[in-house]
C-alpha positions as CSV (number, residue, x, y, z in Angstrom):
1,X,-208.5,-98.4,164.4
2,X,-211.4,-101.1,163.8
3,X,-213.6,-98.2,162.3
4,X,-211.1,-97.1,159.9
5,X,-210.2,-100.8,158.8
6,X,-213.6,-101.5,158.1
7,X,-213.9,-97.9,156.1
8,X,-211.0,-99.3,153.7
9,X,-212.2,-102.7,153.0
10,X,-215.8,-100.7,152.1
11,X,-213.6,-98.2,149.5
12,X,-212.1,-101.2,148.4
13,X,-215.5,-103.2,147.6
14,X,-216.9,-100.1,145.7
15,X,-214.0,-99.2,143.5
16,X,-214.6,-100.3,139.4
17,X,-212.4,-103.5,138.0
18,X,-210.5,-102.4,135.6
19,X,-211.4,-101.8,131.9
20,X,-210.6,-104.6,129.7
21,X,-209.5,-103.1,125.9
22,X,-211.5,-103.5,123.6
23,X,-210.9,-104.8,120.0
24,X,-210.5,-102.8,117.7
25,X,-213.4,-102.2,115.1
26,X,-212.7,-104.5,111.7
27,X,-211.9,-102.2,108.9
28,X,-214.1,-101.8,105.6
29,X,-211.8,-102.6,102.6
30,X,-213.2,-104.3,99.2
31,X,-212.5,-107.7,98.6
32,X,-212.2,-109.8,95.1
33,X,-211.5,-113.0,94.1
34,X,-208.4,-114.2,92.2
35,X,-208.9,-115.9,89.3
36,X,-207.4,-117.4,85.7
37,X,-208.3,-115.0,83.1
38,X,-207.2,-113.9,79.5
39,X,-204.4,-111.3,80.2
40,X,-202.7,-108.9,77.9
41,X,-199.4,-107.3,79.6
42,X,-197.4,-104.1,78.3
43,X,-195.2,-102.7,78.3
44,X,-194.6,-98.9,78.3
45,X,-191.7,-97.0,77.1
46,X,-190.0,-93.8,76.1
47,X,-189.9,-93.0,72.6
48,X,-188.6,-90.6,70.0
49,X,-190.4,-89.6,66.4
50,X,-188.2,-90.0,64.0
51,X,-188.4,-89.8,59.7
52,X,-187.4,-92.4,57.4
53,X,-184.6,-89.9,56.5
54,X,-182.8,-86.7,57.5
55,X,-180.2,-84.4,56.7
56,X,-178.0,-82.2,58.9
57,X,-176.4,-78.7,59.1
58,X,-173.6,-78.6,60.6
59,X,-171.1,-75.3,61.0
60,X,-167.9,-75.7,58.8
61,X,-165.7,-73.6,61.2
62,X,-166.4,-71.8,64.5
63,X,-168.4,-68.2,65.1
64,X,-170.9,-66.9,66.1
65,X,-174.3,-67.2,65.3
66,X,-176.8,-65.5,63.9
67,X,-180.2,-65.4,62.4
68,X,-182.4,-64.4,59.5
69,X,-185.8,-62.3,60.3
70,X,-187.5,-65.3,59.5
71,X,-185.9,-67.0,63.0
72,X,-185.8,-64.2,65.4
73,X,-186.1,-66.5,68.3
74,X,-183.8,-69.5,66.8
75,X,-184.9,-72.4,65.2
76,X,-187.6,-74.9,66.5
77,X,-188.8,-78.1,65.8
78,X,-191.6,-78.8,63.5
79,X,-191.0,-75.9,61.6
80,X,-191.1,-76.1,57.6
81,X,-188.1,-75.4,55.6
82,X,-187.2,-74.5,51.6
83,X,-184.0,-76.5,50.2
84,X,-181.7,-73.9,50.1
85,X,-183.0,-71.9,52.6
86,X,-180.7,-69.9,54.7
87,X,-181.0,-70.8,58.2
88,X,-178.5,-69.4,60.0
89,X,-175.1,-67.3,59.0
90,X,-171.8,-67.8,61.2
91,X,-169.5,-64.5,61.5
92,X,-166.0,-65.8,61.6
93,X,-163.4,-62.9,62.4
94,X,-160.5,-65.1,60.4
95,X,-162.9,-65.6,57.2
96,X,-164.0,-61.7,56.8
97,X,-160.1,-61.0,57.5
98,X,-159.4,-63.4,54.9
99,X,-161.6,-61.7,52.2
100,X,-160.7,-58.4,53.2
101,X,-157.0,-59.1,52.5
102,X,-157.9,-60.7,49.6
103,X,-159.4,-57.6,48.1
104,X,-156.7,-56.0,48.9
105,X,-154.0,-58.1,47.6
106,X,-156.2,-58.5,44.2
107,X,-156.0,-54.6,44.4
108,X,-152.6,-54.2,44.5
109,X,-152.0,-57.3,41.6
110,X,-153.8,-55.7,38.8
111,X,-152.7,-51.9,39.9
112,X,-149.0,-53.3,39.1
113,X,-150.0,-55.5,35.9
114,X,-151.7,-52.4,34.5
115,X,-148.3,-50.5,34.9
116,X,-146.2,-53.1,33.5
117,X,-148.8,-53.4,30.9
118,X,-148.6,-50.1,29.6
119,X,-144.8,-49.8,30.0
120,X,-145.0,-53.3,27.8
121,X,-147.3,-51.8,25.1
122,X,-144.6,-48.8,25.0
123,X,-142.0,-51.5,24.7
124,X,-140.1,-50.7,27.6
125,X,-140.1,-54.1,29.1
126,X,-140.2,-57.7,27.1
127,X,-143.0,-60.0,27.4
128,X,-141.3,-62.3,29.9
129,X,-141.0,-59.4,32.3
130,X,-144.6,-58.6,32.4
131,X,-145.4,-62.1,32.8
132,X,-145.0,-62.7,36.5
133,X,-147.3,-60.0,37.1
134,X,-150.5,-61.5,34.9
135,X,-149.5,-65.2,37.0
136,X,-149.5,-62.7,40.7
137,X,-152.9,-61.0,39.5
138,X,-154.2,-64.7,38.1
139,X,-153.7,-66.1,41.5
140,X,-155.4,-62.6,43.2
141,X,-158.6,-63.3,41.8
142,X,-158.3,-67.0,42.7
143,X,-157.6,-66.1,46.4
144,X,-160.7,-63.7,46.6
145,X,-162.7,-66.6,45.1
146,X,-161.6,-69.0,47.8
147,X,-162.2,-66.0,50.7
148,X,-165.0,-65.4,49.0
149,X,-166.6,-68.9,48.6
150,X,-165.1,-69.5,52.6
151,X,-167.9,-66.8,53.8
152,X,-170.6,-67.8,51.5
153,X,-170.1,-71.6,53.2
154,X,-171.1,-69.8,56.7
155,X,-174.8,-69.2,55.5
156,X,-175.4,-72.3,56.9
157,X,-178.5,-73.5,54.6
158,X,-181.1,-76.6,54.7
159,X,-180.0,-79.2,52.3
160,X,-183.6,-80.6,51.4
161,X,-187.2,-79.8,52.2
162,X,-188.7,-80.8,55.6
163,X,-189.5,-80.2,59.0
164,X,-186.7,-79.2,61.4
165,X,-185.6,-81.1,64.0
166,X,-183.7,-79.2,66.8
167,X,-182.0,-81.1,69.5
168,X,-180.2,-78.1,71.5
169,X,-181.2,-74.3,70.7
170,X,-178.3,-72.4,69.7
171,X,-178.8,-68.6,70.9
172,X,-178.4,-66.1,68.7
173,X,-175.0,-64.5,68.9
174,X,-173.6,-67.6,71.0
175,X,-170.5,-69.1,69.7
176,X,-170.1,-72.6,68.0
177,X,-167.5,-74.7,67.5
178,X,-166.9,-76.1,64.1
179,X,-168.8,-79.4,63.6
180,X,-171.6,-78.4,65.6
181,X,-175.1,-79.8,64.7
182,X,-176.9,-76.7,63.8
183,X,-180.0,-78.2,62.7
184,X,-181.8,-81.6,61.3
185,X,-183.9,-81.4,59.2
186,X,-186.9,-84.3,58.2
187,X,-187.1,-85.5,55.0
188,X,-190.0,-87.2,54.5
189,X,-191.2,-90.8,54.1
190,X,-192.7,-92.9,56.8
191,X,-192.3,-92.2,60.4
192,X,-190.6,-94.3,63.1
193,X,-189.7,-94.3,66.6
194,X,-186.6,-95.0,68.3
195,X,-186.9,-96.1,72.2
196,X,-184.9,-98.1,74.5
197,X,-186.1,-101.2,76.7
198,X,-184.5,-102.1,80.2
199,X,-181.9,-105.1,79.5
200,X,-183.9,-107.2,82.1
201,X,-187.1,-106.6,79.7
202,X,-185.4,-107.9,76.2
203,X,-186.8,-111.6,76.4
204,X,-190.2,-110.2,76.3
205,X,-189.9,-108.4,73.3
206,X,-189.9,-109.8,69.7
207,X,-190.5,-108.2,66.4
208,X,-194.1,-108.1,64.9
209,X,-195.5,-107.0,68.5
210,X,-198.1,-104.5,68.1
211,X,-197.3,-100.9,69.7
212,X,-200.1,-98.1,71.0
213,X,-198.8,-94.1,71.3
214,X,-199.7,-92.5,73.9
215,X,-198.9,-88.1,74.7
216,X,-197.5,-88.2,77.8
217,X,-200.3,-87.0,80.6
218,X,-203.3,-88.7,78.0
219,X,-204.9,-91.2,78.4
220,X,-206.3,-91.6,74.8
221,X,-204.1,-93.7,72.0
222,X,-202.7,-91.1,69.1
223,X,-201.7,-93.9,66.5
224,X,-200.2,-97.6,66.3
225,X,-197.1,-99.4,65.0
226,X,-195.1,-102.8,65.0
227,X,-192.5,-103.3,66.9
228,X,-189.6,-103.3,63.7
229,X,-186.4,-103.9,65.6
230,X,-184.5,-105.3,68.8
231,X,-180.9,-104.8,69.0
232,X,-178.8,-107.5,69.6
233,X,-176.4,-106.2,72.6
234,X,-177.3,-104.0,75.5
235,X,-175.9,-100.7,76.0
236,X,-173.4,-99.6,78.6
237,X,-176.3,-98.1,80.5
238,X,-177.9,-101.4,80.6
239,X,-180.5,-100.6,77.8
240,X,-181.8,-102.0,74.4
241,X,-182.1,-99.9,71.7
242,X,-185.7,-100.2,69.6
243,X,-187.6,-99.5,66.3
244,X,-190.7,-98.9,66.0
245,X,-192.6,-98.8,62.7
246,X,-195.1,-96.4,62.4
247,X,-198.7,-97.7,60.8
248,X,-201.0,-95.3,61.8
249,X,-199.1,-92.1,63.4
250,X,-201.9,-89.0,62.3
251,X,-201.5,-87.8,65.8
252,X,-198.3,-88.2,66.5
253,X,-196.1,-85.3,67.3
254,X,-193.7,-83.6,64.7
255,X,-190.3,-85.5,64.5
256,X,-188.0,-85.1,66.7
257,X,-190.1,-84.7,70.2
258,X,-191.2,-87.4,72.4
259,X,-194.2,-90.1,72.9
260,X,-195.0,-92.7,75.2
261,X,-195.2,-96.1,73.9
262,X,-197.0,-98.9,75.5
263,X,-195.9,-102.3,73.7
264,X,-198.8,-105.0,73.7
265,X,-197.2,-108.4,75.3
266,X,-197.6,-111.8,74.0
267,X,-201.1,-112.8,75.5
268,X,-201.7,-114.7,78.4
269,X,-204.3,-117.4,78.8
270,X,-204.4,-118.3,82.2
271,X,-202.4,-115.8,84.4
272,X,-203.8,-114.7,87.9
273,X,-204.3,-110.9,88.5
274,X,-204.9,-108.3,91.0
275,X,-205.1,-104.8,90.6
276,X,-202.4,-102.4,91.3
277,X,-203.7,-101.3,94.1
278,X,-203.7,-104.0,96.0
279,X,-199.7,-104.8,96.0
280,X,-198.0,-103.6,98.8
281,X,-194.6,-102.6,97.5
282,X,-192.1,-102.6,100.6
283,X,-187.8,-103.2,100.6
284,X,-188.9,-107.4,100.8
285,X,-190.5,-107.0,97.6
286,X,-194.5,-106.9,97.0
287,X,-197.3,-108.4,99.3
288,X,-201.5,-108.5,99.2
289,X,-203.8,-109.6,101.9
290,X,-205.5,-112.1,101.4
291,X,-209.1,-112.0,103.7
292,X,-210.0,-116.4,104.8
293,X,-213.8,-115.9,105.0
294,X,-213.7,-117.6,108.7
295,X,-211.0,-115.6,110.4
296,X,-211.9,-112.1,108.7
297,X,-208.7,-111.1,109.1
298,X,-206.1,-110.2,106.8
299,X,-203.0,-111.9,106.3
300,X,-200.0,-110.1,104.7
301,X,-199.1,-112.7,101.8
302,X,-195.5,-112.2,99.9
303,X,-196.4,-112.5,96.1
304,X,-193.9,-112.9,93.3
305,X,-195.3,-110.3,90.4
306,X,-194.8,-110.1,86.5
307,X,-196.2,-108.2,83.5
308,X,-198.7,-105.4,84.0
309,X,-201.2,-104.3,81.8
310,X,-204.7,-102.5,82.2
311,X,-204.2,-101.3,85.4
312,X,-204.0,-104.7,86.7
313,X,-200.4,-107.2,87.5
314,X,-200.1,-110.5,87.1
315,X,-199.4,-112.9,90.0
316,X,-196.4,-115.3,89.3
317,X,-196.4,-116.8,92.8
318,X,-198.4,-116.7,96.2
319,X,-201.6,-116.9,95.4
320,X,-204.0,-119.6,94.5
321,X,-207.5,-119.2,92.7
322,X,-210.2,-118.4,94.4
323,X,-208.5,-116.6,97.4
324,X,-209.9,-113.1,98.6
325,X,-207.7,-110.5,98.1
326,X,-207.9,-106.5,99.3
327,X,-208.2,-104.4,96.4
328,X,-209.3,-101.0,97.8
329,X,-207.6,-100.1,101.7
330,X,-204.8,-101.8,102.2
331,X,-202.9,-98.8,103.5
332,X,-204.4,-98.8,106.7
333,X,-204.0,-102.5,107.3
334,X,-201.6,-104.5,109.3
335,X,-201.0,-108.3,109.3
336,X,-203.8,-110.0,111.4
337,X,-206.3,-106.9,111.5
338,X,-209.9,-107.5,111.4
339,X,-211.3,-106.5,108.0
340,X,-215.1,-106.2,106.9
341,X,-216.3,-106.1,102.9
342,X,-217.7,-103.2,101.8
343,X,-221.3,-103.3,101.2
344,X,-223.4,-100.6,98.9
345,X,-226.6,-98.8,99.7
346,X,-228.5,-101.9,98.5
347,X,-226.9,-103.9,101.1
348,X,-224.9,-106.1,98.6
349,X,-221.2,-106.9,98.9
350,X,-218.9,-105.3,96.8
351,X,-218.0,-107.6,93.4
352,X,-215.5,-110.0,93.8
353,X,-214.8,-111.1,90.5
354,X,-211.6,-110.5,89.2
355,X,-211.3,-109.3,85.5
């Protein structure tokens, strides 16, 4: 019994303490200092090219709709257009009935005036007999005029010369209800553009604020303008309609299609900024960490944000100048993790100015 006591305690005495956890290793993120800079905010919207005037074709009556070999596909935007040319014909059952009957009728008026006629110049009837006939034949003709001028008004043609502007593509042999918009078409004269701002964004905007247009998915600027004008009320859908007045708009696309605009804020002079990437956007509302050089830990800081601009966001509350922020891994951090700067291959720390 002693033996196998004392074989215990000896087990006991050789068995390892147990392992203590180990912190874990600080994590490398890029660091920069917040500071008061110049900042120019923008703000970018949806627009749509528009000319200084237009003219539509609309269909008179309903049909259905066809094409000339010129649009075997149906009409696009940017194409050019003749005054007065045909660009599209409506076939109305009623109006080809109409002018058929009229033919008809006009046929059968002057066959019976050119029998009373000649029983007249015979003088077997009296002029006031043959009369009613020449009023029935007079109002023949004018009925086949009318039928006639009824199908000429379904070659639906453009009213002035210009580029077309095609909202909806009508297929051909698809039927349209009278007033439909067929086409618009461009008349000329200097360009515009028509956007709407959010409701909340109104107080921002004023006339005379310089606009850049951008195709969507470029990065490069295709033209300028000045912001023209602000409507007074806000939509039902909580928008502002807007005018932009094109200055220089040589790349901009034909009227009619779309274009991003990015509307150049009044100026800031002293605004604090961070980079995009360093907000953390959650349901609370945005955060950054902010790095104290003692601790080297990040702390999750709330931050109250406004205009953007440049990649970068301005900092309405939170922060103070001066503090270290995390610009470049903040998705891996957690509030009170141990963070390390980034250094390069020439052992320096990564720049911590702000812009």
């Amino acid at each position: 019994m002693r033996v196998a006591i004392l074989l215990a305690l000896l087990l006991a005495g050789c068995a390892r303490p147990p392992a203590i956890p180990e912190e874990p290793p600080p994590l490398p993120v890029r660091l920069e200092a917040v500071e008061r800079t110049s900042f120019q905010p923008t703000l970018t919207l949806l627009g749509v090219v528009r000319p200084s005037g237009e003219a539509e074709v609309v269909a008179p009556v309903a049909g259905r709709l066809r094409y000339p070999a010129r649009f075997p596909a149906g009409l696009a935007t940017g194409t050019e257009v003749r005054a007065g040319e045909v660009l599209a014909r409506l076939f109305n059952p009623q109006s080809e009935l109409n002018l058929a009957e009229a033919r008809l009728l006009l046929d059968a008026a002057r066959s019976e005036l050119d029998r009373h006629q000649r029983a007249f110049d015979a003088g077997l009837i009296s002029a006031s007999h043959l009369s009613p006939f020449k009023v029935e034949a007079d109002l023949a003709v004018r009925r086949l005029t009318a039928a006639q001028q009824q199908l000429g008004s379904l070659d639906l043609r453009s009213p002035v010369a210009g580029r077309l502007m095609i909202d909806r593509r009508l297929p051909a042999e698809g039927e349209v209800a009278a007033g439909t918009v067929i086409a618009r078409i461009a008349a000329g004269g200097a360009l515009r553009v028509e956007g709407r701002a959010a409701a909340a964004d109104r107080d921002r905007l004023r006339p005379g604020l310089t606009v850049r247009f951008v195709m969507p998915g470029s990065p490069e600027t295709t033209g300028h303008g000045v912001l023209q004008e602000i409507a007074p009320l806000v939509e039902a859908g909580g928008t502002v309609p807007l005018v932009v007045e094109v200055i220089d708009g040589e790349g901009l696309p034909v009227p009619g299609e779309g274009v991003e605009m990015r509307v150049e804020l009044d100026l800031r002079g002293e605004a604090l900024t961070v980079p995009e990437e360093a907000l953390v956007v959650a349901e609370g509302g945005s955060a950054v960490y902010v790095v104290k050089a003692r601790s080297g830990l990040a702390q999750r800081r709330p931050v109250t944000t406004g205009g953007r601009g440049g990649g970068r966001t301005e900092v309405l509350t939170g922060l103070s100048p001066g503090e270290r922020v995390v610009v470049e891994g903040t998705a891996l951090l957690t509030d009170g993790a141990p963070v390390t700067a980034v250094v390069d291959e020439m052992g320096r720390q990564a720049p911590e100015g702000g812009r």
